[in-house]
C-alpha positions as CSV (number, residue, x, y, z in Angstrom):
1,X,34.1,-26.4,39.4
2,X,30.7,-26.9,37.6
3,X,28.1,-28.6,39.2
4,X,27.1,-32.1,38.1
5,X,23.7,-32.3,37.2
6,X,21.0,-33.6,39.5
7,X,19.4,-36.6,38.0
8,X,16.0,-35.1,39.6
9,X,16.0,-31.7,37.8
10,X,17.3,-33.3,34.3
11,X,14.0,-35.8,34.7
12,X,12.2,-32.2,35.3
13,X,13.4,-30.6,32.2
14,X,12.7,-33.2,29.8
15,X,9.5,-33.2,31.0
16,X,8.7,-29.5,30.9
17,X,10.7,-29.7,27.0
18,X,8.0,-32.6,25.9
19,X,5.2,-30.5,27.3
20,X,6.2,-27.8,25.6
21,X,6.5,-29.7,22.1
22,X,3.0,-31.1,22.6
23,X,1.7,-27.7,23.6
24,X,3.4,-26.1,20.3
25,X,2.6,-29.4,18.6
26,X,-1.4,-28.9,19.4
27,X,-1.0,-25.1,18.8
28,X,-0.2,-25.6,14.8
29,X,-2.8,-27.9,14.8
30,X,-5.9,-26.0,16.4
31,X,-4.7,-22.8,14.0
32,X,-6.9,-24.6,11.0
33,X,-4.5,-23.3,9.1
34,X,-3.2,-24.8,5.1
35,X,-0.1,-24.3,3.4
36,X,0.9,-20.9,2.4
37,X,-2.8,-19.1,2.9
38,X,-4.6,-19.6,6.7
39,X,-8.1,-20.0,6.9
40,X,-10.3,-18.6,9.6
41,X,-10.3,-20.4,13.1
42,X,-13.4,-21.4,14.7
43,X,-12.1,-19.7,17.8
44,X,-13.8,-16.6,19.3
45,X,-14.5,-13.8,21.8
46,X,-11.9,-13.9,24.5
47,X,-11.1,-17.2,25.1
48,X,-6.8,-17.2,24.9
49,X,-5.7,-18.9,21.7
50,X,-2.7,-21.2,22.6
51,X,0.2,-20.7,20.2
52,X,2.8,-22.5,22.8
53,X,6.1,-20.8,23.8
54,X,4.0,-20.6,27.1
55,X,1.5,-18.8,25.6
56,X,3.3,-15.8,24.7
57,X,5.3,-14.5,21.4
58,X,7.9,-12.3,20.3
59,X,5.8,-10.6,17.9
60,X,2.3,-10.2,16.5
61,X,1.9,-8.7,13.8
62,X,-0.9,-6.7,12.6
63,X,-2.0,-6.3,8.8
64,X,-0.4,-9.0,6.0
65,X,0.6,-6.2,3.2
66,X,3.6,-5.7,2.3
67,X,5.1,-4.0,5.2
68,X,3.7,-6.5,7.5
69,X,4.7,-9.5,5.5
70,X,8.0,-8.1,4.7
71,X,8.6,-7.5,8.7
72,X,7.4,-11.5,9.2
73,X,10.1,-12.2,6.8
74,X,12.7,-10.5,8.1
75,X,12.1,-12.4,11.3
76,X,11.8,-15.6,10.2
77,X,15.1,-14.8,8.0
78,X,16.6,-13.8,11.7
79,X,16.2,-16.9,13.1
80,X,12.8,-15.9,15.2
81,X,10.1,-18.4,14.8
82,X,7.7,-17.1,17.5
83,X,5.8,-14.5,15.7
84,X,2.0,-14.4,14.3
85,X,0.5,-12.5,11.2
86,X,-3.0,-11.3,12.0
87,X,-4.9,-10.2,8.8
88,X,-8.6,-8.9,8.6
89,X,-8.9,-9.7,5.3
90,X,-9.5,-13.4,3.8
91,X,-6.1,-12.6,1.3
92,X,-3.0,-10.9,2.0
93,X,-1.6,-7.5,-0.5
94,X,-3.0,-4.9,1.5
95,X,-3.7,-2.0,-1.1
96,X,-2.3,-4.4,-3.7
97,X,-4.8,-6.6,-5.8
98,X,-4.6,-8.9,-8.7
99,X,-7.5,-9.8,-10.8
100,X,-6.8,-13.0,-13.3
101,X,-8.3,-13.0,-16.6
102,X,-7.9,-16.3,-19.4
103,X,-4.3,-16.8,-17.5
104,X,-3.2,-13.4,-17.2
105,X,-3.3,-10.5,-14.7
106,X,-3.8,-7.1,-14.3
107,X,-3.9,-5.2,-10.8
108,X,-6.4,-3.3,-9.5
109,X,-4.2,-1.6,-6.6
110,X,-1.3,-0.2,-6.4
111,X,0.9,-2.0,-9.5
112,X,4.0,0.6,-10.6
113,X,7.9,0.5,-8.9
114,X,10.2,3.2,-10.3
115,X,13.9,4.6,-9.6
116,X,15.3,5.0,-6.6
117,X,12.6,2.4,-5.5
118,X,15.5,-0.2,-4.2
119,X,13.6,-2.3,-1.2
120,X,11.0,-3.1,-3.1
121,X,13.2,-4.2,-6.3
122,X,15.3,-5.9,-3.9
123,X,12.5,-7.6,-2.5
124,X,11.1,-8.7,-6.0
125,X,14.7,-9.8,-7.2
126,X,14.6,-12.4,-3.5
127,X,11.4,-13.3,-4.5
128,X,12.1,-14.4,-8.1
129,X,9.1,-11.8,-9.1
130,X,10.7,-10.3,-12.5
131,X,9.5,-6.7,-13.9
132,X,8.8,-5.3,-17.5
133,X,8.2,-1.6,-18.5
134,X,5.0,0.2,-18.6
135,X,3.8,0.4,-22.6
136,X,3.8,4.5,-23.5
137,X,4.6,4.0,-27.1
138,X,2.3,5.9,-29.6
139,X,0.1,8.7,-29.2
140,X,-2.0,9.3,-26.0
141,X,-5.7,10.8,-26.6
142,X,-6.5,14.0,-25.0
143,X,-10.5,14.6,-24.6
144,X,-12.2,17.8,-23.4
145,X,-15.5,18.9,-24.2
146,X,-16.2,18.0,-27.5
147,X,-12.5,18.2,-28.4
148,X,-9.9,15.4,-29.2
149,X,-6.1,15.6,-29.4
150,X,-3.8,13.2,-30.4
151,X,-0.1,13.7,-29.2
152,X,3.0,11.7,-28.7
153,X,3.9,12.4,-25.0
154,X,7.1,10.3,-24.7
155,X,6.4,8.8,-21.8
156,X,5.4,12.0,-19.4
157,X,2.1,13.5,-18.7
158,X,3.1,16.7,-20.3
159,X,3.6,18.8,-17.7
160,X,4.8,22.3,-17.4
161,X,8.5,21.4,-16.7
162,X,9.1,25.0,-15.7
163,X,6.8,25.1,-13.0
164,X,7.6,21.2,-12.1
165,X,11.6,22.6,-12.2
166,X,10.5,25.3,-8.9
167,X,8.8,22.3,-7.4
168,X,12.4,20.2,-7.5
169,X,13.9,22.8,-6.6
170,X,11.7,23.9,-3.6
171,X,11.8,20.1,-2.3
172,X,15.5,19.8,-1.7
173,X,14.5,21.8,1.7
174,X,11.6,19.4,2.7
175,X,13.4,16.1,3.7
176,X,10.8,13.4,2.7
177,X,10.8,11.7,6.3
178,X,9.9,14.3,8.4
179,X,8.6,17.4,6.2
180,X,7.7,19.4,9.5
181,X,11.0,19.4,10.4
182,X,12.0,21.4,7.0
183,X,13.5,25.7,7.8
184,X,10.2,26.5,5.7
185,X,8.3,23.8,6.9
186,X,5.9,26.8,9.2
187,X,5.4,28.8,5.7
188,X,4.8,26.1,3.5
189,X,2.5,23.9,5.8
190,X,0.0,26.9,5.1
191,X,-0.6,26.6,1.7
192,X,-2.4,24.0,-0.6
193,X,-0.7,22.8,-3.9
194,X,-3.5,24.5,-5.1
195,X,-2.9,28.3,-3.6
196,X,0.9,27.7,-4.8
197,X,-0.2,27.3,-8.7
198,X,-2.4,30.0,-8.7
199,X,0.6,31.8,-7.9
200,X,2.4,30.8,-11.0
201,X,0.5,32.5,-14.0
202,X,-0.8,28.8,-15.3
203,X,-2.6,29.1,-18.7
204,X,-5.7,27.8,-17.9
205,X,-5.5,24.2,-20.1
206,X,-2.3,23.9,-18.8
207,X,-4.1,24.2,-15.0
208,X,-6.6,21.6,-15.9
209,X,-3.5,19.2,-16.9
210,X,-2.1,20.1,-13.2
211,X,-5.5,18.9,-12.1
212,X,-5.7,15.7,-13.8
213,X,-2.0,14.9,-12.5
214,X,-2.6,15.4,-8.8
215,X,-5.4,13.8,-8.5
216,X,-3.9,10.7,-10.3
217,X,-0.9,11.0,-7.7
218,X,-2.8,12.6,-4.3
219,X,-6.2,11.2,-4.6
220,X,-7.1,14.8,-4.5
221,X,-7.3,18.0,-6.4
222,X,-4.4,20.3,-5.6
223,X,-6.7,22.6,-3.2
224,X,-6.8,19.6,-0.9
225,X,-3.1,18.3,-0.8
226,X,-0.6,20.0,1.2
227,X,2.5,22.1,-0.2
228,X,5.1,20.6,2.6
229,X,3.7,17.1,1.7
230,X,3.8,17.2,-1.7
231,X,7.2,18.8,-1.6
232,X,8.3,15.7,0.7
233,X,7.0,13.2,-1.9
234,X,9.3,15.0,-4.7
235,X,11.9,14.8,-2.4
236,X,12.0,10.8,-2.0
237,X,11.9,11.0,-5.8
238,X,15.5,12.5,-5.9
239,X,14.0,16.0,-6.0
240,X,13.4,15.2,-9.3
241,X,9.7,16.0,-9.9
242,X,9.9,14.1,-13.7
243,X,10.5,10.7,-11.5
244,X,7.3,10.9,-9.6
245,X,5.1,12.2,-12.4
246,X,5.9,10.4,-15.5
247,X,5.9,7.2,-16.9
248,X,9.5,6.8,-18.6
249,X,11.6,6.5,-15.9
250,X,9.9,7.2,-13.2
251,X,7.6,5.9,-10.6
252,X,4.7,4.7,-13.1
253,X,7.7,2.8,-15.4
254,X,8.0,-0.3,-14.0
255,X,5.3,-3.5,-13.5
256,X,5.6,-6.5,-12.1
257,X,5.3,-10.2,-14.1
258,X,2.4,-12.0,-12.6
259,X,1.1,-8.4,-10.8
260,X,1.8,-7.0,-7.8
261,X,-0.1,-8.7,-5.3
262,X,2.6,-11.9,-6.3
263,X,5.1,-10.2,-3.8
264,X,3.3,-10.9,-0.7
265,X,1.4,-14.4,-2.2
266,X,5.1,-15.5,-2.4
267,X,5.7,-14.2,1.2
268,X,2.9,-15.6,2.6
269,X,3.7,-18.8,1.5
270,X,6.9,-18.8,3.2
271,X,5.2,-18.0,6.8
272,X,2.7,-21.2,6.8
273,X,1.0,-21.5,9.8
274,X,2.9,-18.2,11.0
275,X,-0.1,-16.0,8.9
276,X,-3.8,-16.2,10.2
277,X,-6.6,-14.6,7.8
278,X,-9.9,-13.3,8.7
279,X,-9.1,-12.5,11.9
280,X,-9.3,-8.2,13.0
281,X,-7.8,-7.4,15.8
282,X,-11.0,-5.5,18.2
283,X,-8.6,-3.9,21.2
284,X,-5.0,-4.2,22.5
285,X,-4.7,-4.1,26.2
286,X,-1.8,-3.7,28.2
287,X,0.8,-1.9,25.6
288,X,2.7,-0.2,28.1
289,X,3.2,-3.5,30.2
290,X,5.8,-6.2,29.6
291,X,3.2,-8.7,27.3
292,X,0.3,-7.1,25.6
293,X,-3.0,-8.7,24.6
294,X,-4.5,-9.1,21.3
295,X,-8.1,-9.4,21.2
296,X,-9.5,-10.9,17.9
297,X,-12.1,-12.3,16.4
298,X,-10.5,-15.9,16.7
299,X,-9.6,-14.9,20.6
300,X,-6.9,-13.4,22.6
301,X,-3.4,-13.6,21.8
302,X,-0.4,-12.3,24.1
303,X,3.0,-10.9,22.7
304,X,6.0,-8.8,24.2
305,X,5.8,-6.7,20.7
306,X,3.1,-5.4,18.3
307,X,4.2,-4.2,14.9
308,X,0.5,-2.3,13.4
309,X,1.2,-2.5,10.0
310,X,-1.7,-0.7,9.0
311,X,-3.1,2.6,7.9
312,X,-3.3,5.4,10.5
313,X,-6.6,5.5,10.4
314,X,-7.8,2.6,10.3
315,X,-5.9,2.3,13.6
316,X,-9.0,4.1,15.1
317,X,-11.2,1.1,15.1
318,X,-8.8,-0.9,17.7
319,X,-9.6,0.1,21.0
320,X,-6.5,0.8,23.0
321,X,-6.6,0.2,26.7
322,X,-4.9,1.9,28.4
323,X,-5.5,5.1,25.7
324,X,-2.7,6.2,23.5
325,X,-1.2,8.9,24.3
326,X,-2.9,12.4,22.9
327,X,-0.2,13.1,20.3
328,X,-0.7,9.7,18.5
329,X,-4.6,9.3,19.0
330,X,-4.9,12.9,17.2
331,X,-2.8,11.9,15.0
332,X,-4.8,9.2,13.8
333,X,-8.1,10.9,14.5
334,X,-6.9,13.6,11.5
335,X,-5.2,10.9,9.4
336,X,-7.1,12.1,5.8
337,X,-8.8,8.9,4.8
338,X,-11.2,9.9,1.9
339,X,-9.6,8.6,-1.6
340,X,-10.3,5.1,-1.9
341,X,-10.0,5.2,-5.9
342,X,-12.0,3.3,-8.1
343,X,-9.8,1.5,-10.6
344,X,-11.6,-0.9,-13.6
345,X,-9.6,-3.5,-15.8
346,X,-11.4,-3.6,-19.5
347,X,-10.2,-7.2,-21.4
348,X,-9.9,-7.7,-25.0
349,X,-8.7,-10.3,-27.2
350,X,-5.7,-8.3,-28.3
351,X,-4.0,-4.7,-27.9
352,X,-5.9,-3.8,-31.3
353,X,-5.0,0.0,-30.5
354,X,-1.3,-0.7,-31.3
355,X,-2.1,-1.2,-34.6
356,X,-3.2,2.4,-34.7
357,X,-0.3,3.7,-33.6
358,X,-1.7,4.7,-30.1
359,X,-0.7,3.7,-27.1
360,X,-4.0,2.9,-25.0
361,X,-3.4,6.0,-22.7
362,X,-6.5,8.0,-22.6
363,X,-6.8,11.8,-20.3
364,X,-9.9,13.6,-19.7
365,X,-10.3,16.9,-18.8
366,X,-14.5,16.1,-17.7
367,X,-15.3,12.9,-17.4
368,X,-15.1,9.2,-15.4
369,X,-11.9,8.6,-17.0
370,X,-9.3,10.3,-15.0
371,X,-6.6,8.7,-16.8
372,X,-6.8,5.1,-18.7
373,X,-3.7,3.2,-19.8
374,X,-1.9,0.1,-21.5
375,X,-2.2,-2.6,-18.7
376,X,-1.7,-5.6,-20.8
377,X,1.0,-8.6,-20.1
378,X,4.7,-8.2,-20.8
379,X,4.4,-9.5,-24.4
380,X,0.9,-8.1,-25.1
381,X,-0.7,-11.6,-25.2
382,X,-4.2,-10.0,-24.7
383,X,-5.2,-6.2,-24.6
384,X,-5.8,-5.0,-20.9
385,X,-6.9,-1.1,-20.2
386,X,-7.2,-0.2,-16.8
387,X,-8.5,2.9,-15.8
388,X,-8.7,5.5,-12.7
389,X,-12.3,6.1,-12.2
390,X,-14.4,9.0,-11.3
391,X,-17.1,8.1,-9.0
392,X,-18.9,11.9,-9.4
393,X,-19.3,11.0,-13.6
394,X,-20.0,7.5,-13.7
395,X,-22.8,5.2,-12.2
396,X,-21.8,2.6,-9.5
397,X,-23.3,0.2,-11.4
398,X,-20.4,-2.0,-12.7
399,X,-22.8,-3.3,-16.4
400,X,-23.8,0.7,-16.8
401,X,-20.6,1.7,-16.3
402,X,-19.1,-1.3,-18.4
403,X,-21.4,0.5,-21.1
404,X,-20.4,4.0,-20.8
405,X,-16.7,3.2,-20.9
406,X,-17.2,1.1,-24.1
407,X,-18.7,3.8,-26.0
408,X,-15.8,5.6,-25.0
409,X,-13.3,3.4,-25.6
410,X,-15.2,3.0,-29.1
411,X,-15.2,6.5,-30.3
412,X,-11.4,6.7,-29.2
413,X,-10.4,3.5,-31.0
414,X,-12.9,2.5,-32.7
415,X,-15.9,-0.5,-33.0
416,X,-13.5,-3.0,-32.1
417,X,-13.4,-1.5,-28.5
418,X,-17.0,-2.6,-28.5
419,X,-16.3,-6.1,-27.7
420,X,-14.3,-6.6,-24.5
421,X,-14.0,-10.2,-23.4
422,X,-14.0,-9.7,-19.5
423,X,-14.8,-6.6,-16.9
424,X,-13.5,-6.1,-13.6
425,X,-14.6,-2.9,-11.6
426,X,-12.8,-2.2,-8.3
427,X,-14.6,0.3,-6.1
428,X,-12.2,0.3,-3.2
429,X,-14.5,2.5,-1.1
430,X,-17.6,-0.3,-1.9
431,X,-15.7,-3.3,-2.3
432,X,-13.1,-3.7,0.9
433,X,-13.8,-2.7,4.5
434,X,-10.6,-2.4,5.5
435,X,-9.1,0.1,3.1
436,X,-10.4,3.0,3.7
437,X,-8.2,4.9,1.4
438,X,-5.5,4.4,-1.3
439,X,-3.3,7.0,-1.2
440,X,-2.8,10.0,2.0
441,X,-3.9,13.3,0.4
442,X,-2.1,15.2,3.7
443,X,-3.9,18.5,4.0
444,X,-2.4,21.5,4.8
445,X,-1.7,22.3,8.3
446,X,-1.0,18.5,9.2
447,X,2.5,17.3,9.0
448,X,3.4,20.7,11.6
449,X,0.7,19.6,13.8
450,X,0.7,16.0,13.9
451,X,4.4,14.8,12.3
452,X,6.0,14.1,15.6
453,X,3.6,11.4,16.8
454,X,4.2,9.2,13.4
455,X,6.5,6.9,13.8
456,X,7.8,7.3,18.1
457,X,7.0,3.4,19.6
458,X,4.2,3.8,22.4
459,X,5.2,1.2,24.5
460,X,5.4,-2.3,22.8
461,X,3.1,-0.8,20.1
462,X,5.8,-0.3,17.2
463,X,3.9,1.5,14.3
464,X,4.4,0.4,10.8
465,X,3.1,0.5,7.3
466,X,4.0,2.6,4.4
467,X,2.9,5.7,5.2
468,X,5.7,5.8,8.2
469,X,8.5,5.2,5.7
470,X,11.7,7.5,5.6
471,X,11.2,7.6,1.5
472,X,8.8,6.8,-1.4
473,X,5.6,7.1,2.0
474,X,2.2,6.0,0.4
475,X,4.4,3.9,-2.1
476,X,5.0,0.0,-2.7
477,X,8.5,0.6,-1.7
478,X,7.8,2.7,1.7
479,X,6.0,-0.4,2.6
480,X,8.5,-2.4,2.2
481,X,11.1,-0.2,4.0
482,X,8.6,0.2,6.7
483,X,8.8,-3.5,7.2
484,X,12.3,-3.9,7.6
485,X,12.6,-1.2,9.8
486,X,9.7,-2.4,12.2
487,X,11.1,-6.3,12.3
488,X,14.3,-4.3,13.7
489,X,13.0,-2.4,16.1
490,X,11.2,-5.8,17.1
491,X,14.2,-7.8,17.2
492,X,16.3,-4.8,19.1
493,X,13.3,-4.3,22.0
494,X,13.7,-7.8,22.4
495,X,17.6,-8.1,22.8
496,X,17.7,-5.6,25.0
497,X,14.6,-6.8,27.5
């Protein structure tokens, strides 16, 4: 027989449920916080932030890109309100950025989605974000030296598809989540994309277009990417090199209406006072215990789970205490995080090059243009080129380098190119703190080393982001599968405790 409640106790619990709606109640207050985007708390140092639920959550989370924002979504979506987005930045998009011109965008990150590329499509389609394709019609302009070439490239990059057919080929053996565990994966972790061309009897001009194409997809010239990795990356592309280097069907073919960065805007907006801006995370004590601390610039938080939705090595300037374990600290102590890109938007009046029959795209063999393309909106509205940037050939100044790029444009197009109506110059390296790259160029050497300490939990540390994704890593889409998979290993730790 049940007992009957004691009139006592029930007086108790209503109590203790009213204090704990005024402590929540106060909590959403004292966060400072608007609709959609947070603003930064006047809280600092160590002093613990009350966020009620007794003071602890479910889940902080750690970065508000698009794998942490799609993990925050995923929980409210569960039913699991007691969570927190920390972000050190005052915006949310990570490595994605939109820069508004006269009404219109164009991105400055990472902007392209492409086959195969289903979370993040999925997420767009939730969202209500529609795409359009990537403009490739006309003739692209070749420049080297003195020289200029004019050719109709269909929508690729004009590779060697002989060469790109051994590189399908040779992927099918490196499985794009874990590369070091490939048969090969001890042979080909010793070479450099690089040492593997020269290898395969390249014409020279047709070595300098190899060039141009890796560093435009690895940050890095092939003497600094890894074989095994670069194999991997072909393999999340259906072992299908075409698909990751091209622009027709492939992982450059598809943009977003309204940019990129409008995926997680529209996330954020869904969190409300769930998302807290300007506020780094410093140190995370007590990991391996049942609730871990979050120290922050806005003070200490406490959670049972941590999903670090950031880059690996930017997980170096959080102190850990206790220390991770060796495996994952050297693992983010080698993490390569030297290509930050440098990416410009150039704004005219309207896509005037059309009318030429060329298609905006631009490739230089020398130059600060490593490869300039057709960025403008959906129905060309107004003409937008953005361009890929090289820091060794062009001035840091953003009106000299405005200049230079101008007189290129001009001699390209002609005068008319001479008159842009806006600028915008985005030196990832200079301009954001807390990207310290854009892309992984993995070196040779590291996936055999470091591989197995990527994605293994360290106590309630769960690690997250895009570069720990099963497919597509270092893309839009690994992001967002990275954040699905995090929120479930969230919500499964905290079933089973």
């Amino acid at each position: 027989m049940a007992n009957k409640p004691n009139s006592n106790s029930s007086l108790d619990l209503k109590r203790r449920q009213l204090l704990k709606l005024a402590g929540a109640t106060a909590a959403i207050g004292g966060f400072g916080l608007t609709t959609g985007l947070a603003h930064a708390s006047e809280t600092s140092g160590d002093a613990m932030v009350s966020t009620g639920q007794d003071d602890v959550l479910d889940v902080v989370i750690i970065g508000a890109g698009l794998a942490g924002l799609t993990a925050a979504r995923d929980l409210q979506l569960a039913g699991n309100q007691s969570f927190l987005v920390l972000e050190a930045r005052d915006r949310v998009g990570g490595r994605t950025l939109n820069y508004e011109v006269n009404g219109y965008v164009s991105e400055v990150g990472g902007q392209w989605i492409g086959p195969g590329q289903t979370a993040v499509e999925d997420l767009a389609r939730q969202l209500e974000v529609g795409t359009f394709p990537t403009f490739y019609e006309g003739r692209t302009v070749v420049i080297g030296g003195d020289g200029r070439l004019e050719v109709d490239l269909q929508g690729t990059f004009g590779t060697d598809m002989t060469v790109a057919g051994k590189l399908s080929e040779m992927s099918r053996e490196v499985p794009s989540g874990a590369p070091w565990k490939s048969p090969r994966a001890a042979e080909l972790d010793k070479l450099s994309v690089g040492d593997w061309l020269a290898q395969q009897n390249i014409k020279p001009e047709d070595r300098s277009g190899w060039d141009a194409s890796m560093t435009l997809t690895g940050g890095v010239t092939p003497a600094k990417m890894g074989l095994l990795h670069f194999l991997s990356m072909i393999n999340s592309a259906g072992c299908d090199y075409e698909k990751l280097d091209s622009i027709k069907d492939s992982a450059q073919g598809t943009r977003f209406v309204g940019g990129s960065q409008a995926l997680s805007i529209k996330m954020a907006e869904q969190l409300g006072d769930k998302l807290r801006l300007q506020c780094p995370v410093r140190k995370i004590s007590d990991w391996d215990r049942e609730v871990v601390t979050l120290h922050t610039d806005q003070g200490a938080i406490r959670a049972r789970k941590v999903i670090v939705a950031i880059h690996p090595a930017l997980c170096n300037r959080v102190q850990f205490e206790p220390a991770l374990p060796a495996a994952r600290a050297a693992l983010q102590r080698a993490w390569p995080a030297h290509s930050p890109a440098r990416k410009m938007a150039m704004v005219y009046s309207r896509p005037f090059w059309r009318d030429k029959g060329l298609n905006g795209h631009i490739m230089m063999m020398d130059g600060p243009i490593i490869w300039a393309w057709d960025n403008s909106p959906p129905n060309g509205e107004i003409g937008i080129i953005n361009a890929f940037l090289s820091n060794a050939n062009l001035p840091s100044d953003h009106e000299t380098a405005k200049r230079t790029l101008t007189e290129i444009f001009a001699d390209v197009w002609g005068d008319e190119a001479l008159q842009p109506v806006a600028y915008h110059d985005q030196d990832w390296g200079r301009d954001d703190p807390w990207t310290l790259t854009c892309v992984s160029a993995i070196p040779p050497g590291f996936w055999t080393t470091h591989g197995e300490a990527l994605r293994p939990p360290c106590g309630n540390l769960i690690w997250s982001g895009t570069e720990t994704a099963d497919i597509w890593a270092g893309y839009m889409d690994g992001a967002v599968r990275s954040g699905h998979q995090s929120a479930l290993q969230a919500l499964n730790a905290l079933r089973r405790a």
